[in-house]
FILUMMAR-431270 format. One record per residue (C-alpha): x, y, z; residue number from 1. Coordinates in nm, 2 decimals, decimal comma, always signed. Layout:
{{X; Y; Z}; NUM} ...
END
This chain:
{{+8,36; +8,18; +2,43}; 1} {{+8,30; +8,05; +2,10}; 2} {{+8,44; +7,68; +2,10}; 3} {{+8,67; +7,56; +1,76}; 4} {{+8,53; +7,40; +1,49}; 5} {{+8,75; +7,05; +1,58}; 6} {{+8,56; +7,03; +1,92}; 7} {{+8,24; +6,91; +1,98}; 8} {{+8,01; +7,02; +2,24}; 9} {{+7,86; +6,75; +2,45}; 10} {{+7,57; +6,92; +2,53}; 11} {{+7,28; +6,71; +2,30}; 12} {{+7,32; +6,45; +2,01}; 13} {{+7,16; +6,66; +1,74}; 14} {{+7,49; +6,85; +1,70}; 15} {{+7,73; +6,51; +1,67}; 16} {{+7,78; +6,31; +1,37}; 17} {{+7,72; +5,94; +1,45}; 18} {{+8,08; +5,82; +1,31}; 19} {{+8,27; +6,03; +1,58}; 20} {{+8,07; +5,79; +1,83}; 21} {{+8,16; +5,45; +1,62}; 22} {{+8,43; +5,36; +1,90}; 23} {{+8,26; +5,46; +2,20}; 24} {{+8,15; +5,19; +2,48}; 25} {{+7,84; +5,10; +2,48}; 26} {{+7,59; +5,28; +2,69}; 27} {{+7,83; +5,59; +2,74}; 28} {{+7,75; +5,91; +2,71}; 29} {{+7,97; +6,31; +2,74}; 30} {{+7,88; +6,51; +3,03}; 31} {{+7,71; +6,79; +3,02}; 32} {{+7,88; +7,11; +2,90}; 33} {{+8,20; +6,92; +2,88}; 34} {{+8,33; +7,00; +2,49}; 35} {{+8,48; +6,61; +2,33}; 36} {{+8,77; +6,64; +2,08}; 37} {{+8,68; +6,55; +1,76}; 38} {{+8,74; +6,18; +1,69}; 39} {{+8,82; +6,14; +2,05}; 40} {{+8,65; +5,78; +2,16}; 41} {{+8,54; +5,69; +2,52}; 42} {{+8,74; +5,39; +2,60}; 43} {{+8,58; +5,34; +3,01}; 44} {{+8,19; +5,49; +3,15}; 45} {{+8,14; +5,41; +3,51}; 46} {{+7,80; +5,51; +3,65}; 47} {{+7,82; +5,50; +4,05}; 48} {{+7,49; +5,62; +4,22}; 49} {{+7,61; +5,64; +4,59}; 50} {{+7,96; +5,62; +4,66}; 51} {{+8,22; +5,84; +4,84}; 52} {{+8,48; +6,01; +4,63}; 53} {{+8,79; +6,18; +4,79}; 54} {{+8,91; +6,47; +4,56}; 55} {{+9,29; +6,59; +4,63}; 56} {{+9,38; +6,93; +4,61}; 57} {{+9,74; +6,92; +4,68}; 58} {{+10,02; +6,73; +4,57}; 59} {{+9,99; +6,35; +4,61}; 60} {{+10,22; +6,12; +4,73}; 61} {{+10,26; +5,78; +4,97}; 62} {{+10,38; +5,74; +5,25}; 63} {{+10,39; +5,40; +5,50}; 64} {{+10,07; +5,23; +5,22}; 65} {{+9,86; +5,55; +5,24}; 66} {{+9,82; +5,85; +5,03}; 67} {{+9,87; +6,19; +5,18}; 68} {{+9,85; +6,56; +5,02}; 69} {{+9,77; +6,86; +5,16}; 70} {{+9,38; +6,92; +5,12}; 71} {{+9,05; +6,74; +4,98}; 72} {{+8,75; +6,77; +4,93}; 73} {{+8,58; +6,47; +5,03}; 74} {{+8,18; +6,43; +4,99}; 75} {{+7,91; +6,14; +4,87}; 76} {{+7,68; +6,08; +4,55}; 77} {{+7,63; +6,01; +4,25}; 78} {{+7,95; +5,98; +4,04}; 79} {{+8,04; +5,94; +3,68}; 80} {{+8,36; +5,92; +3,52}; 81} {{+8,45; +5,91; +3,14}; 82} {{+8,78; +5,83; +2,99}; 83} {{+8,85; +5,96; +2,63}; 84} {{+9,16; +5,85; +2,42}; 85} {{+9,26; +6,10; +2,20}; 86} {{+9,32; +6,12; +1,86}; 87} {{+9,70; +6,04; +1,76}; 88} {{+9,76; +6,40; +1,67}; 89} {{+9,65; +6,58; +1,96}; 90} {{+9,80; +6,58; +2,32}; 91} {{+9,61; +6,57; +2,66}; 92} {{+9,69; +6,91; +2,67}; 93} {{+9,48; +7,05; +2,44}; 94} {{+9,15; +6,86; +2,53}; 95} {{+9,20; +6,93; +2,92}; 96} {{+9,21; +7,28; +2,83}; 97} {{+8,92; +7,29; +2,59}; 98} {{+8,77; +7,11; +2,86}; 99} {{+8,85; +7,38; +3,10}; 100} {{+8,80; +7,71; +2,92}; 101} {{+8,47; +7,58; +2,88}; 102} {{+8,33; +7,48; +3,24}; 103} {{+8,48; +7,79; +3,30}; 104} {{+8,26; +8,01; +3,03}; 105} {{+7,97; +7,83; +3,23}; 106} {{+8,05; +7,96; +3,51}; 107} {{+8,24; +7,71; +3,70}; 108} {{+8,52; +7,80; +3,98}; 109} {{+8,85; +7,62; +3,99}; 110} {{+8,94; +7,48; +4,33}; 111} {{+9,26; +7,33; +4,25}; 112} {{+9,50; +7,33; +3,94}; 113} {{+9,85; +7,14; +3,92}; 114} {{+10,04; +7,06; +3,63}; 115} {{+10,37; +6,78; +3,59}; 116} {{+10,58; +6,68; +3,89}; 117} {{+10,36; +6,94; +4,11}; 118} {{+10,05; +6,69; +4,06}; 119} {{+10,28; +6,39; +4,25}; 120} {{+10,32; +6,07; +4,07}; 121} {{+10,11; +5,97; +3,75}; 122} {{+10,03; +5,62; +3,89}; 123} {{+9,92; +5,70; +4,19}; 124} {{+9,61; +5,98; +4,03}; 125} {{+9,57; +5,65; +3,81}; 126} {{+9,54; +5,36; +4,02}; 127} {{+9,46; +5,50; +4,40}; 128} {{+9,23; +5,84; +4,28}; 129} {{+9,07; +5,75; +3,96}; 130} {{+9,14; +5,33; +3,95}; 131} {{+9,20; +5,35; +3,59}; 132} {{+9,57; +5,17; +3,53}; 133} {{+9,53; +5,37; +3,13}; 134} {{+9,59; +5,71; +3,30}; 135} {{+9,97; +5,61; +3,38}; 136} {{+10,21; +5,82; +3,24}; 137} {{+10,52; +6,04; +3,23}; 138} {{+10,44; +6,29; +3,53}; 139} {{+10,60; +6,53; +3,36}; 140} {{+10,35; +6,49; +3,10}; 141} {{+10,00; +6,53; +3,35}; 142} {{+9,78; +6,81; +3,48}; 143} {{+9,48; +6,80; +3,68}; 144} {{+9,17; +7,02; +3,77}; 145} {{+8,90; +7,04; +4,06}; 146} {{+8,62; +7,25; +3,93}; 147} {{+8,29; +7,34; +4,15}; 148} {{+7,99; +7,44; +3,89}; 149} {{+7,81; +7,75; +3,92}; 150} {{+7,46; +7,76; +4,10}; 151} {{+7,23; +7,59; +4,04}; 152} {{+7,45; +7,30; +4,01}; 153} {{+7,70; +7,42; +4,27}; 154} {{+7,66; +7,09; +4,46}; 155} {{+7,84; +6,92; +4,16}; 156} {{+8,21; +6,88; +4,10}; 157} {{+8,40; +6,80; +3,82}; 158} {{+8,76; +6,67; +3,79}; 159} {{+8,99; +6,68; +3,48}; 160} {{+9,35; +6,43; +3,44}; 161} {{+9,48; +6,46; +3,13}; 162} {{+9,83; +6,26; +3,07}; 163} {{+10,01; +6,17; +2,76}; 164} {{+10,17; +5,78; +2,78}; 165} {{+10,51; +5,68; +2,64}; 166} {{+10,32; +5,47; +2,45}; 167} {{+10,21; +5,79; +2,20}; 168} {{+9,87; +5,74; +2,35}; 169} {{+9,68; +6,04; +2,51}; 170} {{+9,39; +6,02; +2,73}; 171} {{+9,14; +6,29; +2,95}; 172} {{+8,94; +6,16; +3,22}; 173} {{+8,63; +6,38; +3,31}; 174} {{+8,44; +6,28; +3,63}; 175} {{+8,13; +6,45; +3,79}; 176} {{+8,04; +6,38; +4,14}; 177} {{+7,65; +6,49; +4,23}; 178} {{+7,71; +6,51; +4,61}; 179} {{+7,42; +6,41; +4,84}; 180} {{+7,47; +6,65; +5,08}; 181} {{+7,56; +7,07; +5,07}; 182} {{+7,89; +7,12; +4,98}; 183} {{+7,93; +7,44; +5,17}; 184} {{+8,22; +7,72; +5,12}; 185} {{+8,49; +7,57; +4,94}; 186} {{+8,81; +7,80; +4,88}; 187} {{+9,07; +7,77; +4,56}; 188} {{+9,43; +7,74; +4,70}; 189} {{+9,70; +8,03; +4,66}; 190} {{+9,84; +7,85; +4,39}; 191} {{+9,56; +7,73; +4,22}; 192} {{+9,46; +8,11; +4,12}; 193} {{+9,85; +8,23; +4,06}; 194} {{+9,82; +7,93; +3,76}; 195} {{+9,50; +8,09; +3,65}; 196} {{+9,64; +8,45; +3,64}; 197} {{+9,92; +8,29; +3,42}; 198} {{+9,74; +8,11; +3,23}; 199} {{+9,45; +8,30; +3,14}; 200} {{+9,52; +8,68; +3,21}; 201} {{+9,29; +8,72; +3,49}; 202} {{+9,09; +8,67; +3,76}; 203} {{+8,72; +8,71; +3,82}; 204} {{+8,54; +8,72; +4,11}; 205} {{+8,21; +8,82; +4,06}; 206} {{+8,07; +8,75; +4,45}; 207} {{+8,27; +8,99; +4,58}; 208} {{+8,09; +9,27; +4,60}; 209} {{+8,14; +9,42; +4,89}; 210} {{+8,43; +9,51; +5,14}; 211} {{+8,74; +9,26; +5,10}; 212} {{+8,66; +8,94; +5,28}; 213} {{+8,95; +8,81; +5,48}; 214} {{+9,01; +8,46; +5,39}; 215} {{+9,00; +8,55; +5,00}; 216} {{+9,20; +8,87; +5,09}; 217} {{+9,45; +8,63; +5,22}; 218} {{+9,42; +8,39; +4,94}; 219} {{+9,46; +8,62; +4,70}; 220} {{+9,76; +8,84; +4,85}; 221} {{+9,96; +8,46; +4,86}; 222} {{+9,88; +8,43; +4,48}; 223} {{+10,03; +8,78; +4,39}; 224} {{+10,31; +8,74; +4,62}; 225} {{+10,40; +8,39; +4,46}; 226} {{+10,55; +8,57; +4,19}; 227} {{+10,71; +8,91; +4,27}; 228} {{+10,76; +9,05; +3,96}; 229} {{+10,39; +9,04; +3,81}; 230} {{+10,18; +9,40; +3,82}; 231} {{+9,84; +9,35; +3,79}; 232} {{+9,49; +9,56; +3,72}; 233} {{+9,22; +9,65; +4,01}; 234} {{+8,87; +9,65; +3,85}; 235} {{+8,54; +9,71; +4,05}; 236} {{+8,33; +9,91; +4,30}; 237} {{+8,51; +9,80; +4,56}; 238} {{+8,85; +9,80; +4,34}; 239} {{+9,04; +10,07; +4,56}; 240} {{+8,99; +9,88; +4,91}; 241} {{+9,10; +9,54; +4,77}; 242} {{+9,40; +9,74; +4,67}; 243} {{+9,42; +9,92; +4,99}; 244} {{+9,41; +9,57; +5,21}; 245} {{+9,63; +9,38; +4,97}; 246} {{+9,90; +9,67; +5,02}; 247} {{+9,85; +9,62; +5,35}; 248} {{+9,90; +9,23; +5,33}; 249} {{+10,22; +9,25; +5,20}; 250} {{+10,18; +9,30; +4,81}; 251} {{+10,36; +9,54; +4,71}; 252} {{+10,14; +9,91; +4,60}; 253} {{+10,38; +9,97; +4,23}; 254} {{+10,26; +9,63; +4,12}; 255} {{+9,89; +9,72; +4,16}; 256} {{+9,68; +10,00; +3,96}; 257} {{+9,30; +10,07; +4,00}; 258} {{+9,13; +9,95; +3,63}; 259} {{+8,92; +10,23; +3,46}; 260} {{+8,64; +9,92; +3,37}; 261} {{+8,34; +9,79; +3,50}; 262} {{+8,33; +9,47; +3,67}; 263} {{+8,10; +9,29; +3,86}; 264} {{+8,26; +9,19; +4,18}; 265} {{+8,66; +9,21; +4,21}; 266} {{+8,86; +9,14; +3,88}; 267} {{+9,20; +9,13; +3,83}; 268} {{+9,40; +9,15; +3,48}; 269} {{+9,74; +9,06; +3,44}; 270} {{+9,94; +9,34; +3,28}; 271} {{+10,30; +9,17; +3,31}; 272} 
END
């Protein structure tokens, strides 16, 4: 994916002009492969080498003092976090997805995806997930992303909030936790890839290469059935028995036809 002209990749200083940094706290740097708007300024850089991060993946709200949602991924490392205010004329929007469509070029998988009053409350992804009181805002105006990189960094995990304030003020907040430990199998909710098909078009899995596993079988069946009225493309080797076992898991067979292109893996094109 070639990245627009008003981004700037954050992947060495050679390519950035020294006034787009004028702002910037001392000491902080972009992560790697993690594309900065242009005249965006980092406003907070917290470096913590060993410390344990909870991630949600769900909805988050609280209940009796604590927070609850519906899953997490919870691990211990290194972690840092780097909070960008935007420039006046561009939203949140527009830098978490740069942001996004970029990790995912790299080859990174999306665990969890929610956008608005799906994410929960604003203030509580500020001040109990992130501690930063800046990222409070309209929860109507919020999205967040749980991203796992591709190997060899597939012990690494990156979170996205992006929110736009009442105050006209638009922030993202990119954090990168280096976990100390494996991080094992970790699955994408139902939901998570029904945004993505929406979103993007399609779906690419590229380790599924051979007969259709059953947990992603019946992750990806709940995705297609969350909205009924989709029909989507089959592409692969295996393309034919994905469509076979999804049939058989309750999607319907007229909103799925075999692709005539390669793919590596199972992918899935939206068509409607």
């Amino acid at each position: 994916m070639r990245i627009p002209n008003r981004f700037i990749c954050a992947l060495g200083l050679s390519c950035l002009s020294p006034l787009l940094w004028a702002g910037d706290v001392p000491g902080s740097l972009d992560l790697p492969g993690v594309p900065r708007l242009a005249d965006a300024q980092i406003v907070d850089y917290v470096v913590q080498p060993d410390v344990e991060r909870i991630y949600p993946m769900g909805s988050i709200r609280k209940i009796s003092g604590r927070l609850r949602f519906e899953g997490q991924v919870n691990s211990r490392g290194q972690t840092t976090a780097v909070t960008y205010e935007l420039p006046a004329e561009h939203s949140a929007t527009e830098a978490f997805t740069a942001a996004r469509e970029a990790l995912q070029e790299q080859g990174a998988e999306l665990l969890f995806w929610c956008q608005a009053r799906d994410c929960g409350e604003s203030s509580l992804w500020a001040n109990e997930v992130f501690g930063n009181s800046k990222l409070v805002g309209s929860d109507e105006q919020q999205t967040y992303l749980l991203l796992r990189r591709a190997a060899p960094e597939q012990n690494q995990l990156v979170a996205l909030y992006g929110i736009n304030r009442g105050n006209r003020k638009a922030y993202l907040h990119v954090e990168q936790m280096q976990a100390n430990a494996d991080l094992g199998v970790l699955l994408p909710t139902s939901a998570t890839l029904q945004r993505q098909l929406k979103s993007t078009g399609e779906l690419d899995f590229p380790k599924l290469t051979g007969e259709p596993d059953a947990q992603w079988l019946t992750l990806i069946a709940r995705a297609l059935n969350l909205d009924a009225t989709s029909r989507v493309s089959l592409t692969g080797a295996q393309a034919s028995a994905w469509r076979d076992a999804l049939i058989n898991s309750g999607v319907r067979a007229a909103r799925m036809e075999l692709g005539n292109d390669q793919a590596k893996g199972l992918h899935i094109e939206l068509l409607r």
